[in-house]
N, C-alpha and C positions, 0 to 999 in steps of 0.2 A: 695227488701231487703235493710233494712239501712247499710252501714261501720258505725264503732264503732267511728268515729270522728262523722260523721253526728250525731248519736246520744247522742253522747256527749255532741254537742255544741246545739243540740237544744232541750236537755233534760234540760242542765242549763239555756237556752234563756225564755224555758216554765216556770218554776221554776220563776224565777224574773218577770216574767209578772203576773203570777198570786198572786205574793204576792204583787208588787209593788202599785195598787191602793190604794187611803188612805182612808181604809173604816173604820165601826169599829175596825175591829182588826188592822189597821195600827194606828187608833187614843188612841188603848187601848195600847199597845206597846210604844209611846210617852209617856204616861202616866205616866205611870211605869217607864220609863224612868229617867223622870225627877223627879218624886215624891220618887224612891227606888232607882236609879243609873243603870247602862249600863244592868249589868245583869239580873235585872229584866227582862227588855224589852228585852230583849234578849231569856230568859227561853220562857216569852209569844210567841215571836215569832214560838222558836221551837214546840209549843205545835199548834201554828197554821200550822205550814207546814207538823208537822206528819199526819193533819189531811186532809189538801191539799193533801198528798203522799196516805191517804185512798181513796180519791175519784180519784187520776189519776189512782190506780191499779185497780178498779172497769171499769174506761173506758179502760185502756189496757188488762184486761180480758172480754171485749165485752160484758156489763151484760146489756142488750139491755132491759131486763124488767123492772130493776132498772129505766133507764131512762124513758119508759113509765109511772111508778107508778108516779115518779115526776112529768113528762107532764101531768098528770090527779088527780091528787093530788095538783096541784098548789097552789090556793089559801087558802087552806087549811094548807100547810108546809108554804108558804108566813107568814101568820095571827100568825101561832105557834113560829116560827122566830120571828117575831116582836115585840111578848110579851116578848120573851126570852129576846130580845134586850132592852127592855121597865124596864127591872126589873135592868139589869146589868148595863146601864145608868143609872139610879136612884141613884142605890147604889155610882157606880164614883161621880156622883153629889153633893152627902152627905158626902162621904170620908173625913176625916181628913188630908191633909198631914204630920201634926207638929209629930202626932202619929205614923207612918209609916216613920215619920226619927229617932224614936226612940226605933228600936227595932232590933238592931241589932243581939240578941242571937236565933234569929228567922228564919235569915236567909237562912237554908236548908230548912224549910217547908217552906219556903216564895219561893223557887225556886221551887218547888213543884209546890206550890198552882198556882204560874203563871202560871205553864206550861198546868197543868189541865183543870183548867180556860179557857185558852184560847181555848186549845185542841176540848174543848165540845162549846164554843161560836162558834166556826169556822166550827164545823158541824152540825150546827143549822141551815147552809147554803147549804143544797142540791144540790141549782140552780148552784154552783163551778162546778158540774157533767156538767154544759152545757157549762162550759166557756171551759173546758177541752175536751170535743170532738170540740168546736171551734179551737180552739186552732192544738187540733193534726191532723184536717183534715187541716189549713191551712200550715202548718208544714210537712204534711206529715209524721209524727211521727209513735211512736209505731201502730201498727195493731193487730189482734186477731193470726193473721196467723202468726207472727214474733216468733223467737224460745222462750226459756224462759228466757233463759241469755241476751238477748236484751231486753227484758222486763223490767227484774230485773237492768240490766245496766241503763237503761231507768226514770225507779223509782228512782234510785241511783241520778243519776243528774239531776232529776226536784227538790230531796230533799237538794242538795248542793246549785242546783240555788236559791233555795227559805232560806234558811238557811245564805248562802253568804247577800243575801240581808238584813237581818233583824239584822246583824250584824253590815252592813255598816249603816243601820239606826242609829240603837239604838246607836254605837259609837258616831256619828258625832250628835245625840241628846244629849249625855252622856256629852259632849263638853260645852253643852249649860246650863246644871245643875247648873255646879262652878259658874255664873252668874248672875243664877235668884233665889231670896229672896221668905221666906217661902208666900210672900204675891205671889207672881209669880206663886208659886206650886199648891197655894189653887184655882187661877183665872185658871192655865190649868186644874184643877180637875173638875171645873164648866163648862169650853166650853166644853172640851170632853167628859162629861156626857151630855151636853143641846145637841149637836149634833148627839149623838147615840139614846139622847129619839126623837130629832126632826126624825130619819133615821127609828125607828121604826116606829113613830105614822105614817109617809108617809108609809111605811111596810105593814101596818094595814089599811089605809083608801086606800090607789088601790086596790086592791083584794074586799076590802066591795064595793065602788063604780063600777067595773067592773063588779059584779055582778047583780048589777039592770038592 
């Protein structure tokens, strides 16, 4: 059995590991950052850690089938992900920013929109389910046998950890906005979309190749 510090400090440790890689969702979070201000990236963020917080409760309620269907379903969630990624690149890539800094009365659905967005991009990513049993066997963390308030506590601070983080991002990106000119905005709209479509078409071509 974990004490509630153990779980606490490595419920927030798990939380920032798994959000900290800078994949799509850390490069779409930048994005929005700089292209709509702190908040944006900030709302995306959270829509991506509630949905990291879906796949740690599925591994701290031991849903062992779940994880099979994925191991045997691989290349197939792989391929499906990748288009997802393939469309939602594309669109960054085309984005306007001059348009998106002018629309202030928008706002609330715009925090919305991020949050959702992000929410369903980030569980387009199944394979999270493996970094997360990675993750709590190397940790020791939650188990199936653990009561359900250490569960729930558990949940609690991988959502704080992952929440902390993308706060301290998007601030200290939010930093960087006052700085860079709309010409600045429109060239990060274009990397971050060429590198999500580059992340997908690589998404798409292992799995076809793997398969021959």
């Amino acid at each position: 059995m974990l004490s509630i510090i153990d779980i606490i400090y490595k419920g927030i440790l798990i939380g920032i590991l798994v959000s900290a890689p800078m994949g799509p969702i850390g490069l779409l979070c930048i994005q929005r950052t700089l292209n709509k201000g702190q908040w944006h990236g900030f709302f995306s963020g959270i829509g991506a850690a509630f949905s990291d917080l879906f796949y740690a409760g599925i591994v701290c309620l031991g849903m062992g089938f779940v994880v099979n269907f994925i191991e045997g379903h691989q290349t197939i969630l792989q391929i499906a992900g990748s288009i997802f990624l393939l469309f939602f690149g594309i669109y960054i890539f085309r984005s306007n920013p001059s348009k998106q800094l002018h629309k202030p009365k928008e706002n609330i659905n715009s925090f919305s929109q991020d949050l959702i967005s992000a929410f369903f991009l980030t569980l387009s990513n199944p394979f999270i389910l493996l970094v997360y049993i990675v993750l709590f066997s190397r940790f020791n963390f939650i188990s199936p046998e653990e009561k359900m308030a250490s569960m729930l506590l558990g949940l609690l601070c991988i959502l704080i950890g992952a929440l902390s983080w993308w706060f301290l991002i998007t601030f200290l990106v939010g930093k960087l906005r006052k700085v860079i000119n709309l010409r600045g905005l429109w060239m990060v709209n274009k990397i971050v979309g060429a590198v999500i479509i580059l992340l997908s078409v690589l998404g798409f071509v292992y799995p076809v190749m793997m398969c021959r």
